[in-house]
Backbone as a chain_set.jsonl record, in Angstrom:
{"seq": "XXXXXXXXXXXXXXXXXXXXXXXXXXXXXXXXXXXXXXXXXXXXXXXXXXXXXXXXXXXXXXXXXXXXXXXXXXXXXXXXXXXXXXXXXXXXXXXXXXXXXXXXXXXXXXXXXXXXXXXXXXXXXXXXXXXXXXXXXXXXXXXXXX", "coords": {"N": [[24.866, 17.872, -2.883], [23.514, 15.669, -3.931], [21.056, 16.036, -4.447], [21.442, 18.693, -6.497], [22.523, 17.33, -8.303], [19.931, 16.005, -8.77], [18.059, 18.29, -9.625], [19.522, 19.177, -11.978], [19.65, 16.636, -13.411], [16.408, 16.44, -13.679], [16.392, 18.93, -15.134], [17.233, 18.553, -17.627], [15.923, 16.232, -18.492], [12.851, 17.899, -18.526], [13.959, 19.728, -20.162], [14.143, 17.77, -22.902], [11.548, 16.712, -22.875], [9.821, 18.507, -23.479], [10.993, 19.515, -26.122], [9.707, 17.327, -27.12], [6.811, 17.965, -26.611], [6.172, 20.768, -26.87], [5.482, 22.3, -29.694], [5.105, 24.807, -30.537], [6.71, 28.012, -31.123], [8.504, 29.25, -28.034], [7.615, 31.567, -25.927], [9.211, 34.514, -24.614], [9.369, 36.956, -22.788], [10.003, 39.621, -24.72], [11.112, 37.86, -26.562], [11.142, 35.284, -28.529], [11.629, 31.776, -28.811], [12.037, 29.055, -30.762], [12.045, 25.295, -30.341], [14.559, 22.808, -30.835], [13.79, 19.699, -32.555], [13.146, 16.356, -30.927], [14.946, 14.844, -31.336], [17.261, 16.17, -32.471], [17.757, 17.587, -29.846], [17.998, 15.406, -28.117], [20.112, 15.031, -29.018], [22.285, 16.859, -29.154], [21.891, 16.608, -25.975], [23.105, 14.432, -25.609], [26.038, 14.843, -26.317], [26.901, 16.608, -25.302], [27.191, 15.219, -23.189], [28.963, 13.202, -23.378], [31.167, 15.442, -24.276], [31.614, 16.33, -21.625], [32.041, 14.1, -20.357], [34.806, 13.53, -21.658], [36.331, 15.292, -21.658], [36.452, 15.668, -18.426], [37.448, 13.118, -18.194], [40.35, 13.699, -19.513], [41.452, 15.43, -18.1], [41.839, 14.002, -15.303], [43.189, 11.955, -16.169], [45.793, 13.723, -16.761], [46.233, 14.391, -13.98], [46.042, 11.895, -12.111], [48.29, 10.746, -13.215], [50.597, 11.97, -11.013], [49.379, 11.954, -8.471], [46.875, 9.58, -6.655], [43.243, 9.86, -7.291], [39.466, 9.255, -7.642], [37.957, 8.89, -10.528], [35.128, 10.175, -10.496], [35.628, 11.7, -8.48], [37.592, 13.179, -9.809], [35.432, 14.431, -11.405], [33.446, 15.631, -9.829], [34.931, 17.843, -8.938], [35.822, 19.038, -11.279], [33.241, 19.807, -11.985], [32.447, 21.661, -10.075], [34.096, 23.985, -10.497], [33.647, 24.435, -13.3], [30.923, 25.44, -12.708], [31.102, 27.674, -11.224], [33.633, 29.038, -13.303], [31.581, 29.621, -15.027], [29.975, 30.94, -13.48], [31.23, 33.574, -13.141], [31.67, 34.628, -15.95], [34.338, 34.818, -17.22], [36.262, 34.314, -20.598], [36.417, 31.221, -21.406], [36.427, 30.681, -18.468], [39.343, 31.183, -17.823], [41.467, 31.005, -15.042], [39.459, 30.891, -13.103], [38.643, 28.282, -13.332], [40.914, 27.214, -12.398], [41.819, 28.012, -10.17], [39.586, 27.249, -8.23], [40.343, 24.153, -8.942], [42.264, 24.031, -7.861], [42.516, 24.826, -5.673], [40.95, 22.417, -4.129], [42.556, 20.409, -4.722], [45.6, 20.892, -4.331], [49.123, 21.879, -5.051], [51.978, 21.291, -6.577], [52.005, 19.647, -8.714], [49.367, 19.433, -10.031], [49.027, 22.241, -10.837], [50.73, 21.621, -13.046], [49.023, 19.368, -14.19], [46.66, 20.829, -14.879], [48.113, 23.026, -17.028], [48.871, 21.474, -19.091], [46.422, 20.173, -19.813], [44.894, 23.037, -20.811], [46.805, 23.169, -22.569], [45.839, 21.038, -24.184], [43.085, 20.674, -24.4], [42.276, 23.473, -25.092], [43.816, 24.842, -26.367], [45.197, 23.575, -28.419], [42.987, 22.61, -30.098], [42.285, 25.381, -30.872], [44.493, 26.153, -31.945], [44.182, 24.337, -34.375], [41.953, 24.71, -35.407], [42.45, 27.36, -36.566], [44.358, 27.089, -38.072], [42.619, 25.737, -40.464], [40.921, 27.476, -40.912], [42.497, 29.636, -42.412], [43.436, 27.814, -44.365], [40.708, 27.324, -45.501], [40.161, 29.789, -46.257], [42.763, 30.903, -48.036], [41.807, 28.615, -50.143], [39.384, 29.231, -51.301], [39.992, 31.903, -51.933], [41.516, 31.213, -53.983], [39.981, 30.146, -55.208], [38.285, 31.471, -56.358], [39.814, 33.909, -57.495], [40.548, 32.198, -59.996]], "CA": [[25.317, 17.53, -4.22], [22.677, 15.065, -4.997], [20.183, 17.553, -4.842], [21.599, 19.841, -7.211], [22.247, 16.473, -9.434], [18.622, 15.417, -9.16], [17.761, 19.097, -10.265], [20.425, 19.117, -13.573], [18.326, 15.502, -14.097], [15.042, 17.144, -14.055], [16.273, 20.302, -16.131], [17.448, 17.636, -18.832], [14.637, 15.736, -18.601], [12.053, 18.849, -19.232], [13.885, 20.261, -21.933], [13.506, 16.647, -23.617], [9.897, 16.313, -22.97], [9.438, 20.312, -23.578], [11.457, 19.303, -27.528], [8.664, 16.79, -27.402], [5.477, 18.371, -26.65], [5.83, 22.166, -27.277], [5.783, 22.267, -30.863], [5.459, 26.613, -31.39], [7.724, 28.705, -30.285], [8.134, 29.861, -26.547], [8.462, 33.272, -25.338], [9.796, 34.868, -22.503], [9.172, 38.487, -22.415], [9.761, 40.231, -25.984], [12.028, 37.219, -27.283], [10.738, 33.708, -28.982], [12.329, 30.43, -29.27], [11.856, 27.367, -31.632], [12.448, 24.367, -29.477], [14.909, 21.611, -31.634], [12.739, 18.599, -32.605], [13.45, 15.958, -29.838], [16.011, 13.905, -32.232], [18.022, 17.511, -31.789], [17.564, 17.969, -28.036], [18.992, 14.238, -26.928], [21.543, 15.051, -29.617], [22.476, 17.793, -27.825], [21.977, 16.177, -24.705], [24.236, 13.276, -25.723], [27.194, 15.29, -27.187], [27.166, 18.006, -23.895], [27.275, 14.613, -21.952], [30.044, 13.155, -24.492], [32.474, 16.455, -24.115], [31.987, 16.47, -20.738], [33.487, 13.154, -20.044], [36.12, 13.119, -22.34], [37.326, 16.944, -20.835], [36.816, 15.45, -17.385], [38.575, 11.776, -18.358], [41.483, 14.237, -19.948], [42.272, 16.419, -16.694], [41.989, 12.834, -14.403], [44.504, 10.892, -16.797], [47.19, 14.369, -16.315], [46.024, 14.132, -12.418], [46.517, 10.787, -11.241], [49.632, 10.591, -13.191], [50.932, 12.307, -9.66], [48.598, 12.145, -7.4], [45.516, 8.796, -6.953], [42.302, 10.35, -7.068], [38.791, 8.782, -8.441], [37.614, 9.452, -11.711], [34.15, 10.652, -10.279], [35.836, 12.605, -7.298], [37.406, 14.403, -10.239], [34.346, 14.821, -12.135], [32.919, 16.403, -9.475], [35.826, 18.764, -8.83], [35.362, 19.718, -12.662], [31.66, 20.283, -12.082], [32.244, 23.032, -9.723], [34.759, 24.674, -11.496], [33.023, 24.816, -14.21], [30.176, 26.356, -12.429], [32.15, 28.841, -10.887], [33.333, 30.056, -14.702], [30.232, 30.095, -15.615], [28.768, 32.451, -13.091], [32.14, 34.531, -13.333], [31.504, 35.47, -17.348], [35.332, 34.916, -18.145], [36.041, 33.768, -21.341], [37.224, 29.964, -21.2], [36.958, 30.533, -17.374], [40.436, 31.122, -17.06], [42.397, 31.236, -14.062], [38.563, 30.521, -12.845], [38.73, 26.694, -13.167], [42.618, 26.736, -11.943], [41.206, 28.395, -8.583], [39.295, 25.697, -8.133], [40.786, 23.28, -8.884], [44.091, 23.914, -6.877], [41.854, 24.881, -3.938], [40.843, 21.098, -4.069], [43.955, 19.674, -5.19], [46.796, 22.416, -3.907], [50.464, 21.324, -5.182], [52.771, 21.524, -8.193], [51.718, 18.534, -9.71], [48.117, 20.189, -10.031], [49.71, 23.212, -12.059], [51.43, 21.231, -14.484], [48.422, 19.053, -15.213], [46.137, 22.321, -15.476], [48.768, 24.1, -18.037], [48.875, 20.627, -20.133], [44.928, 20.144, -19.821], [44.666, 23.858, -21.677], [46.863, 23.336, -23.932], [44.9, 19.974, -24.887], [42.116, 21.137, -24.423], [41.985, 24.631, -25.409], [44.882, 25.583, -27.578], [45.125, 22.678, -29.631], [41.752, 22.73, -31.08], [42.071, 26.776, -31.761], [45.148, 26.374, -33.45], [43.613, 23.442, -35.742], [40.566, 25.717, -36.374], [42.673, 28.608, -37.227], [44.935, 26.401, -39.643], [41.992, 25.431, -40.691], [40.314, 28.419, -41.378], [42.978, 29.489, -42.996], [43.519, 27.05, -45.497], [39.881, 27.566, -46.333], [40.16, 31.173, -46.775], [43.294, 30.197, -48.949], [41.626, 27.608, -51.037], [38.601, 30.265, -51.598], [40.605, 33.122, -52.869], [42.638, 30.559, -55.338], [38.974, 29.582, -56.247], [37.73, 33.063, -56.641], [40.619, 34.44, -58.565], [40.261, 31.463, -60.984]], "C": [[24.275, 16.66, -4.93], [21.638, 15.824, -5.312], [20.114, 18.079, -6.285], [21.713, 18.81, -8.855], [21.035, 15.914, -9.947], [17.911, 16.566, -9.889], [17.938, 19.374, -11.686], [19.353, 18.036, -14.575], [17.012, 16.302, -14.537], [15.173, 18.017, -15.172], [16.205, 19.612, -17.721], [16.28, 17.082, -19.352], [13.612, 16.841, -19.174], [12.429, 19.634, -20.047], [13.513, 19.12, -23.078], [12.471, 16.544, -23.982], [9.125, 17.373, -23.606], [10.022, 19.704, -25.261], [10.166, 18.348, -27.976], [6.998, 17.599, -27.873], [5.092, 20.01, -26.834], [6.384, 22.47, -28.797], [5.64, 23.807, -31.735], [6.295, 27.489, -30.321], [7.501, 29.517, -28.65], [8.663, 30.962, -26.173], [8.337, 33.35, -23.918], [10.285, 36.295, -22.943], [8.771, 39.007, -23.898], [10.681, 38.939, -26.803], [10.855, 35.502, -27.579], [11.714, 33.307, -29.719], [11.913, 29.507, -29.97], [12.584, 26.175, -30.944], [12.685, 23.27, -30.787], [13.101, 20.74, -31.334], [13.471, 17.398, -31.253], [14.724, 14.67, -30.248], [17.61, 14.941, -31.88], [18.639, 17.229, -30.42], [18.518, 16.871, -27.686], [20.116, 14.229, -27.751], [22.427, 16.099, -28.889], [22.972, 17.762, -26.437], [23.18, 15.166, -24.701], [25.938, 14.322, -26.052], [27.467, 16.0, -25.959], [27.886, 16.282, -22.948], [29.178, 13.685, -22.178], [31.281, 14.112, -23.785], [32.299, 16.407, -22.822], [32.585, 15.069, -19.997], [34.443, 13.158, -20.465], [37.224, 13.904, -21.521], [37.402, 16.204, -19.301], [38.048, 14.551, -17.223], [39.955, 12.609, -18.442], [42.319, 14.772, -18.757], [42.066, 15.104, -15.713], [43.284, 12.247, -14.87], [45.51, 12.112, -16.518], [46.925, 14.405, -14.497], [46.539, 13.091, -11.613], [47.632, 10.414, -11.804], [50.529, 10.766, -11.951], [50.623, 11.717, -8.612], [47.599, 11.303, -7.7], [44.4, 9.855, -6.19], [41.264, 9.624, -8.492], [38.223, 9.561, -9.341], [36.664, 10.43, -11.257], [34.908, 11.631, -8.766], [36.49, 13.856, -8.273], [36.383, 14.97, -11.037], [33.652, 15.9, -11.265], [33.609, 17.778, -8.944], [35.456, 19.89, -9.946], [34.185, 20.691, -12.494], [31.647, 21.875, -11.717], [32.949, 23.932, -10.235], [34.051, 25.066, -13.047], [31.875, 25.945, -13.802], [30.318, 27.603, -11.741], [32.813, 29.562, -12.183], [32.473, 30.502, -15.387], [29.628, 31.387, -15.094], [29.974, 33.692, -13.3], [32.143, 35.605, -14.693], [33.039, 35.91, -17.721], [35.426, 33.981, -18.988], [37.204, 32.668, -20.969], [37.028, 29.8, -19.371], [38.61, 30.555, -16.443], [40.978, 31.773, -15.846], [41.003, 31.179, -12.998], [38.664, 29.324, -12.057], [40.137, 26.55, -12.479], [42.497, 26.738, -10.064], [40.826, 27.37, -7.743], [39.583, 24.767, -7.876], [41.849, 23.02, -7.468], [43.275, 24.169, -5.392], [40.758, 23.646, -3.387], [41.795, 19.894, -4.45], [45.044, 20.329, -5.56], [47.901, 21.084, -4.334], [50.436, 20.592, -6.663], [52.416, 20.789, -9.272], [50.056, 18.742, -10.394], [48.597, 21.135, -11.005], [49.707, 22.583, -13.224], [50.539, 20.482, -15.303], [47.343, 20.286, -15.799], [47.157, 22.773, -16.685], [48.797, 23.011, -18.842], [47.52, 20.345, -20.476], [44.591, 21.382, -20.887], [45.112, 23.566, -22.66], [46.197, 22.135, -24.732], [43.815, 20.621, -25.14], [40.993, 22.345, -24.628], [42.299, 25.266, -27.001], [45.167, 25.055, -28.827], [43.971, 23.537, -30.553], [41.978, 24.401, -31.832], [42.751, 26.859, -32.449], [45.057, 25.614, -34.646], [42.459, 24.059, -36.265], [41.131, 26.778, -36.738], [43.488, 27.948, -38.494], [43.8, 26.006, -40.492], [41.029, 26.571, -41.848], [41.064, 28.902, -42.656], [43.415, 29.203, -44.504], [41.896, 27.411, -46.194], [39.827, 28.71, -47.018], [41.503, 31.058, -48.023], [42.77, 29.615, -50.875], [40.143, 28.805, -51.521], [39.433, 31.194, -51.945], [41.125, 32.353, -53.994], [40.83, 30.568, -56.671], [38.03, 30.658, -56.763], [38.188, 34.097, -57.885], [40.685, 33.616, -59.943], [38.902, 31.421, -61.704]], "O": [[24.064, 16.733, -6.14], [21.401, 16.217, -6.454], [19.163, 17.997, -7.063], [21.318, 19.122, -9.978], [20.884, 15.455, -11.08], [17.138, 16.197, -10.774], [17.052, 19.69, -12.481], [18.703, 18.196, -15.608], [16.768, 16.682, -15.682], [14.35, 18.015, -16.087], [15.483, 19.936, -18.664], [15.736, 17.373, -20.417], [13.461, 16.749, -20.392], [11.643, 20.298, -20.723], [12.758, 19.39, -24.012], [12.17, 16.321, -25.155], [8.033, 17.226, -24.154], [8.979, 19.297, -25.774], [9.629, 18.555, -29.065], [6.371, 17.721, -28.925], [3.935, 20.421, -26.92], [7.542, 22.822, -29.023], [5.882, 24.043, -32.919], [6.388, 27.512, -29.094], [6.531, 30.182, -28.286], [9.846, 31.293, -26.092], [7.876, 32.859, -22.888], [11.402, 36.603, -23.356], [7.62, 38.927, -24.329], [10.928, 39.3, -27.954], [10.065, 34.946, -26.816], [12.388, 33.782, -30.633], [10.97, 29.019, -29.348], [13.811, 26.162, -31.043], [11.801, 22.867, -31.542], [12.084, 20.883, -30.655], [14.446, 17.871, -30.669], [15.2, 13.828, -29.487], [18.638, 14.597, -31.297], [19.732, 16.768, -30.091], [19.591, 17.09, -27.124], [21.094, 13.56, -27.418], [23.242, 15.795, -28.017], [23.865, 18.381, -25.858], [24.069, 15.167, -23.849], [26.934, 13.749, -25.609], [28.64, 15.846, -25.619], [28.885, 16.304, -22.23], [30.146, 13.632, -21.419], [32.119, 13.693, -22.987], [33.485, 16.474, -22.5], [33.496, 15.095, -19.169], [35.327, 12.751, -19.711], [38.296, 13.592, -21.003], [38.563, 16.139, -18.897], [39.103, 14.752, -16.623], [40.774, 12.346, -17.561], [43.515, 14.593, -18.526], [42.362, 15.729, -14.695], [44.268, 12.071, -14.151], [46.428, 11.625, -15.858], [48.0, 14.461, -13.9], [47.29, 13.243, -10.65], [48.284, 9.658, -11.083], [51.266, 9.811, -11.71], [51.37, 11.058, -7.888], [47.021, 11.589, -8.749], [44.488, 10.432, -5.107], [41.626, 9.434, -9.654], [37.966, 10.746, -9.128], [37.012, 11.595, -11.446], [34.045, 12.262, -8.156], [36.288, 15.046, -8.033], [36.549, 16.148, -11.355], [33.289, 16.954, -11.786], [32.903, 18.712, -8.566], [35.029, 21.035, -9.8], [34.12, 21.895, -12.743], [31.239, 22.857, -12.338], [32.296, 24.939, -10.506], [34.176, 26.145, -13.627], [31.814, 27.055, -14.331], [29.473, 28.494, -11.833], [32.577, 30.769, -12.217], [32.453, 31.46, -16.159], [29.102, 32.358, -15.636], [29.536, 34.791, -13.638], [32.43, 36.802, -14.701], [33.253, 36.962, -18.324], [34.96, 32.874, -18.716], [38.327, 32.859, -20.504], [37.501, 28.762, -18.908], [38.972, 30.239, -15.31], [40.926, 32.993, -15.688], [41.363, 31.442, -11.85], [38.739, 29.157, -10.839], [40.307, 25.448, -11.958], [42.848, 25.98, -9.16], [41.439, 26.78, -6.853], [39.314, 24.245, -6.794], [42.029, 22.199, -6.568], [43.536, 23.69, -4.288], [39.939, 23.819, -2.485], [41.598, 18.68, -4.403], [45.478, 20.431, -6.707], [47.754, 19.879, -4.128], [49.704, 19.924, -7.394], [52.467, 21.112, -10.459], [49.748, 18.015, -11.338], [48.548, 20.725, -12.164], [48.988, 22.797, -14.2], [50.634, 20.479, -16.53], [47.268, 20.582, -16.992], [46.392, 22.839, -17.648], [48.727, 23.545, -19.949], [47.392, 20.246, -21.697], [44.019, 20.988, -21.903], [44.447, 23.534, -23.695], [46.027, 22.296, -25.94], [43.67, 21.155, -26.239], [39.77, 22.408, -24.503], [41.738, 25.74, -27.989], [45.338, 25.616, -29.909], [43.998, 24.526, -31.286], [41.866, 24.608, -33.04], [42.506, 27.372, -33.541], [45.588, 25.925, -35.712], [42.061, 23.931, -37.423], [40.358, 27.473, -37.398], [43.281, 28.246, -39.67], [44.236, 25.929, -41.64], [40.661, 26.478, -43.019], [40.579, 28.728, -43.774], [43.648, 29.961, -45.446], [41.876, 27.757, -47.375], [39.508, 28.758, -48.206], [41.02, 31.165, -49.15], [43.08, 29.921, -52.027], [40.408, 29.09, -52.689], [39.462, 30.831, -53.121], [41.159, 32.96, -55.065], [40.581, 30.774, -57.859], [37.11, 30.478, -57.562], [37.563, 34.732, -58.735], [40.861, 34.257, -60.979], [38.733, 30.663, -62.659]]}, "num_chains": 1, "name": "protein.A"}
């Protein structure tokens, strides 16, 4: 595990330094990239690091409601779960991350924070971006037809 954390470090690290010092675009095969400026990149870097505590903090606080377990024991629970949806290519990872999870923290009380974790953490937000949308599409036709 530290390993694979001293690797993540490094990757972070040389995209940083890479936003720094490669200032024309980098290819890789028939495709070119424009590398953010390095104000970008640790914005980037900060905000990935950001959502991923908050999402971890979120599924710990419905967790140890039940069941004590440390913040960082679930962080790293998360981790792999996550990387396990990732290599899977379902969308959201579902029923992915649940796998996971429960096959590191088996029993009922596990379920229930998983199915309250989505809907925080999933369902909410889509149905405030679809009200959302919505209303803009809304407020654009009023302002269209006028």
């Amino acid at each position: 595990m530290r390993l694979a954390g001293i690797a993540c470090g490094a990757a972070i690290a040389a995209y940083l330094a890479a936003s720094i010092w490669l200032r024309r675009p980098v290819q890789v095969w028939h495709w070119h990239f424009a590398l953010p400026t390095f104000r970008i990149a640790a914005a980037q870097v900060a905000a990935g690091a950001v959502n991923f505590a908050l999402l971890t903090a979120t599924l710990h606080f419905l967790i140890v409601a039940e069941q004590p377990l440390p913040f960082f024991t679930t962080a790293a629970i998360y981790l792999l779960a996550s990387v396990a949806a990732l290599i899977s290519h379902i969308p959201g990872g579902l029923g992915v991350t649940e796998f996971v999870l429960l096959s590191f923290l088996p029993g009922a009380s596990t379920w229930g924070a998983l199915i309250v974790f989505r809907v925080i953490y999933y369902f909410l937000p889509l149905m405030l971006g679809g009200m959302v949308l919505g209303i803009g599409e809304v407020i654009e036709r009023r302002y269209r037809a006028a």
